[in-house]
DRENLUM-955989 format. One line per field, with one value per residue: residue in one letter; x, y, z of N, C-alpha, C in turn. Coordinates in pm, whole numbers, padded with zeros to 5 digits. Example, Ala and Ser with C-alpha at 12.3 -4.5 7.8 and 13.67 -1.06 7.14 Angstrom:
// residues 2
resn	[A  S];
nxx	[01319  01285];
nyy	[-00569  -00225];
nzz	[00780  00708];
caxx	[01230  01367];
cayy	[-00450  -00106];
cazz	[00780  00714];
cxx	[01320  01290];
cyy	[-00330  00003];
czz	[00780  00787];
// end
This chain:
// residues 123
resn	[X  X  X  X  X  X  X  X  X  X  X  X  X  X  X  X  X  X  X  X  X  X  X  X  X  X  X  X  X  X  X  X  X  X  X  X  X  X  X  X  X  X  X  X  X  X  X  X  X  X  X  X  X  X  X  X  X  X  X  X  X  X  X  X  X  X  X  X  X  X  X  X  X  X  X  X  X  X  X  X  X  X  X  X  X  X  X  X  X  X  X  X  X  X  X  X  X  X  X  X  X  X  X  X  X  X  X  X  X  X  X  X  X  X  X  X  X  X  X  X  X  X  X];
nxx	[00044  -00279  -00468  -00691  -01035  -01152  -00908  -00836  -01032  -00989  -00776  -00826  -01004  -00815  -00656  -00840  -00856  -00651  -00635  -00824  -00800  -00531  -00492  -00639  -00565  -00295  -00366  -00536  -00407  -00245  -00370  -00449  -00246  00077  00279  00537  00550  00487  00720  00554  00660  00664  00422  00259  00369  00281  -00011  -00024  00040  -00107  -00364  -00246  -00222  -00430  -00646  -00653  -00679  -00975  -01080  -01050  -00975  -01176  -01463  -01461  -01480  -01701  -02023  -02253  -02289  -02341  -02300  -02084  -01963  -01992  -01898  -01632  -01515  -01514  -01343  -01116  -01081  -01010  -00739  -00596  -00583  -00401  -00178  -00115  -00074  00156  00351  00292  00446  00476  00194  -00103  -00285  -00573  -00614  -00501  -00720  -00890  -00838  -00830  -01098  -01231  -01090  -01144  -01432  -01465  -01354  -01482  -01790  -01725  -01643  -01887  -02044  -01909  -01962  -02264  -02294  -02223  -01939];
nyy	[-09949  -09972  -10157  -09925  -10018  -09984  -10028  -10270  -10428  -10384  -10534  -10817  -10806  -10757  -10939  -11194  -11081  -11153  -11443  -11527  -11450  -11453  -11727  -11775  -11607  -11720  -11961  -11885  -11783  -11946  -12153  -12347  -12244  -12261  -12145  -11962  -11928  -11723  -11757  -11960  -11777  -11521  -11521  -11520  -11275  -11060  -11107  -11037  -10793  -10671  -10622  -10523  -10253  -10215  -10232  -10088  -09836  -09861  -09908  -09697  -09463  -09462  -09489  -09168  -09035  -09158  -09183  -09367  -09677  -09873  -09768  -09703  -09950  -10139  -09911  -09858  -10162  -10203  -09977  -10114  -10388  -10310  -10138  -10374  -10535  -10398  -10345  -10635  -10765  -10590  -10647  -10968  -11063  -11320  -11326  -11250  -10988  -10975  -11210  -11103  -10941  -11119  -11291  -11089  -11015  -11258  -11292  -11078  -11079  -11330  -11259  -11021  -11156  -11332  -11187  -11023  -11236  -11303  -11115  -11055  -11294  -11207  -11249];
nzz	[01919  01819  01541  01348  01327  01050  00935  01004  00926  00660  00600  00608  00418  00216  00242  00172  -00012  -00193  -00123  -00319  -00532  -00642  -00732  -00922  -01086  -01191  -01245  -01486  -01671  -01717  -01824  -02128  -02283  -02503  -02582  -02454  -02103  -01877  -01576  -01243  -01028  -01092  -01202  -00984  -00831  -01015  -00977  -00698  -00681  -00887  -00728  -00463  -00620  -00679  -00457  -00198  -00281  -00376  -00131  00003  -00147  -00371  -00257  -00191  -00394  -00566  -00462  -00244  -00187  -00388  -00622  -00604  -00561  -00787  -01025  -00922  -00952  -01182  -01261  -01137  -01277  -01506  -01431  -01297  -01526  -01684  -01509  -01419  -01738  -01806  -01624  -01614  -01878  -02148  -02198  -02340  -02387  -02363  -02245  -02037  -01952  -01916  -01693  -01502  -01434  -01396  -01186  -01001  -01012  -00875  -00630  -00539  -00536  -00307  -00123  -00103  -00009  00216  00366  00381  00572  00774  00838];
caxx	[-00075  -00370  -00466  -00827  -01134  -01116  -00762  -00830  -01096  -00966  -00629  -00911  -01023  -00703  -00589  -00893  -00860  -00570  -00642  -00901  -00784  -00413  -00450  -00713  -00463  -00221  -00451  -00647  -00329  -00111  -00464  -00441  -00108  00092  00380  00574  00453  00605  00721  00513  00674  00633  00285  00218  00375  00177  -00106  -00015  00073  -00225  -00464  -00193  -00216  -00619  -00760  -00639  -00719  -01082  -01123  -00971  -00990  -01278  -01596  -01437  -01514  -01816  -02104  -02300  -02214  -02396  -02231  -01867  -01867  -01984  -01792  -01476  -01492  -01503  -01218  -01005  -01055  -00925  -00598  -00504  -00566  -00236  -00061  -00084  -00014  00265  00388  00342  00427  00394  00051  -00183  -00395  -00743  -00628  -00499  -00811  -00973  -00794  -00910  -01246  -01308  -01058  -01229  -01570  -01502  -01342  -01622  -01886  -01651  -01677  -02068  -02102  -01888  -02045  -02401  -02340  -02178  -01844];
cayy	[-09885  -10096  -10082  -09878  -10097  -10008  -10096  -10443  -10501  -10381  -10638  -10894  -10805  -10767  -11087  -11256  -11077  -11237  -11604  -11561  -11358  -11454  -11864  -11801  -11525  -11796  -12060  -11859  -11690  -12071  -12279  -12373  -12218  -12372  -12042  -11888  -11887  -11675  -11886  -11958  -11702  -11430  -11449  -11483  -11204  -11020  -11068  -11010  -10646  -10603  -10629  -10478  -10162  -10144  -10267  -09961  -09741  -09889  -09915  -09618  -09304  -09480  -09439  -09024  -08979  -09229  -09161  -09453  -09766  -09944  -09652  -09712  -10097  -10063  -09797  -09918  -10320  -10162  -09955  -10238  -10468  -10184  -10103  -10505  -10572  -10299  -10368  -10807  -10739  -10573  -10774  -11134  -11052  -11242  -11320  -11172  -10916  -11059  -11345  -11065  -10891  -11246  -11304  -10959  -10987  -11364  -11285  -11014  -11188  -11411  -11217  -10947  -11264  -11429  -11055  -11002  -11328  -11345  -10959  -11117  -11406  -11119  -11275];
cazz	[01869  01826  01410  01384  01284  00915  00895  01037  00798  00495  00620  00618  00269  00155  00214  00120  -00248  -00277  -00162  -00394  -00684  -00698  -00779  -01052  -01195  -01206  -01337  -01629  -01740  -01780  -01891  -02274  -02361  -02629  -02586  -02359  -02039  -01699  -01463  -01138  -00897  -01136  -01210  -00836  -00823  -01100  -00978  -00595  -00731  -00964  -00620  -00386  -00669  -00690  -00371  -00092  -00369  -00396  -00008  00062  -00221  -00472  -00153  -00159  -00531  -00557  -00361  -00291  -00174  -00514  -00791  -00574  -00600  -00954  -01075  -00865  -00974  -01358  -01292  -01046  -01389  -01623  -01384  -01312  -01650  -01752  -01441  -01435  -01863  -01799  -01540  -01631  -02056  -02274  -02135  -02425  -02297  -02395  -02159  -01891  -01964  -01849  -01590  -01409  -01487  -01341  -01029  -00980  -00961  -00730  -00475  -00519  -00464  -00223  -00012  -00050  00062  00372  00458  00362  00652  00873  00835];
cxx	[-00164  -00447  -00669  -00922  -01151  -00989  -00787  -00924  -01085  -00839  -00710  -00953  -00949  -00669  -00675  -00924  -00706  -00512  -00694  -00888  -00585  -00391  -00578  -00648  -00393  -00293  -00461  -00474  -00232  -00252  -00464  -00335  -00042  00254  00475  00482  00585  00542  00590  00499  00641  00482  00219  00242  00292  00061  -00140  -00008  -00032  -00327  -00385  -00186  -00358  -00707  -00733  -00676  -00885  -01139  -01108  -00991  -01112  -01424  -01554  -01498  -01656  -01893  -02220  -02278  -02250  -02306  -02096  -01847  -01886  -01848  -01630  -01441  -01465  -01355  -01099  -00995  -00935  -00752  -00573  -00484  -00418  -00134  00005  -00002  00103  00335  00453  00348  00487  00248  00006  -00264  -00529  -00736  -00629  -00648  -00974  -00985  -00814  -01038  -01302  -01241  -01118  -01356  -01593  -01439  -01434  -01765  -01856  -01699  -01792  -02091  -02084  -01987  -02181  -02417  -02304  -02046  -01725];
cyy	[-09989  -10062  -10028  -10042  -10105  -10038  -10214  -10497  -10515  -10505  -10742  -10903  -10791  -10908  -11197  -11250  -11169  -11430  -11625  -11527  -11419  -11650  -11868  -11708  -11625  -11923  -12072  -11796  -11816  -12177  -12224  -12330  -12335  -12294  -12037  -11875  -11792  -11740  -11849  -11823  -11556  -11376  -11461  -11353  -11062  -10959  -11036  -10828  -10604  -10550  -10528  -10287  -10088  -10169  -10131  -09870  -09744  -09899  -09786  -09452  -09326  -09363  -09245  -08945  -09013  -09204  -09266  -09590  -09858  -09896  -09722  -09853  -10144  -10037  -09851  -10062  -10270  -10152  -10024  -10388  -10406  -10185  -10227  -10546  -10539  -10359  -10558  -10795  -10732  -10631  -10907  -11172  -11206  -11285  -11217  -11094  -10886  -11150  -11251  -10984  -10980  -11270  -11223  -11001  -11128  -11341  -11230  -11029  -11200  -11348  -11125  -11073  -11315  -11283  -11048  -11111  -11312  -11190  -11027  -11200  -11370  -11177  -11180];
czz	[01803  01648  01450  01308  01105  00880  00904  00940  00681  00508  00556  00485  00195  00116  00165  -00065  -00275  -00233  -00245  -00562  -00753  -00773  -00905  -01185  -01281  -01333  -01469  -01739  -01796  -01820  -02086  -02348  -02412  -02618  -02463  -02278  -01950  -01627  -01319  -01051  -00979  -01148  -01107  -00802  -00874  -01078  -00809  -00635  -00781  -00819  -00530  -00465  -00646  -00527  -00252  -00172  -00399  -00284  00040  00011  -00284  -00417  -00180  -00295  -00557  -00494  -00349  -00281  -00317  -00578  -00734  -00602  -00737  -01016  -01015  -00950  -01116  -01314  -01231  -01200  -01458  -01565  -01346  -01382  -01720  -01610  -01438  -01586  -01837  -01723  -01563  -01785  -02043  -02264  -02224  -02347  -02300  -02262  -01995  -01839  -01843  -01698  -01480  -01413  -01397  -01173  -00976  -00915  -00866  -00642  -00440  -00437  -00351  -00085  00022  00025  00228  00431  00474  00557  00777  00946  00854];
// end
């Protein structure tokens, strides 16, 4: 069975949130510590989960509630901060959750920018 056209693209945006979102998780969450950190594979993990929690949920149920492609990527990118923020937290402790707070918020970003763009260049 051949996957439909939105399956293959959301694969596509899947995996590009997390070339893009999972090595700045890693990064922002072990730059300037002095503490406890979690190891490597964990907070790969972390933040492979935070994205693998919010992004089918934001491709998938958000557009059904949202109306709007502006209000949904809006309104969605807010609440895809909010729910990686609790799920990475909990996750990759003891990672403060100002920093996991961070750490959503810039991954985020750039895979949002990193998306408009490639859509922009009809990537």
């Amino acid at each position: 069975m051949q996957p439909t056209p939105v399956l293959e693209a959301w694969a596509w945006a899947f995996a590009l949130t997390l070339a893009v979102e999972v090595p700045l998780y890693v990064l922002l969450a072990r730059a300037g510590r002095g503490g406890a950190v979690p190891g490597l594979a964990r907070l790969v993990l972390a933040a492979a989960a935070s994205s693998a929690v919010t992004h089918p949920l934001l491709w998938f149920a958000w557009p059904r509630v949202v109306g709007g492609y502006a209000a949904c990527v809006v309104s969605g990118e807010i609440l895809v901060v909010v729910v990686e923020t609790v799920v990475f937290g909990s996750l990759a402790r003891p990672v403060p959750w100002l920093r996991c707070l961070a750490c959503s918020l810039v991954a985020n970003a750039a895979s949002l920018v990193a998306g408009l763009v490639l859509r922009a260049v009809g990537g």
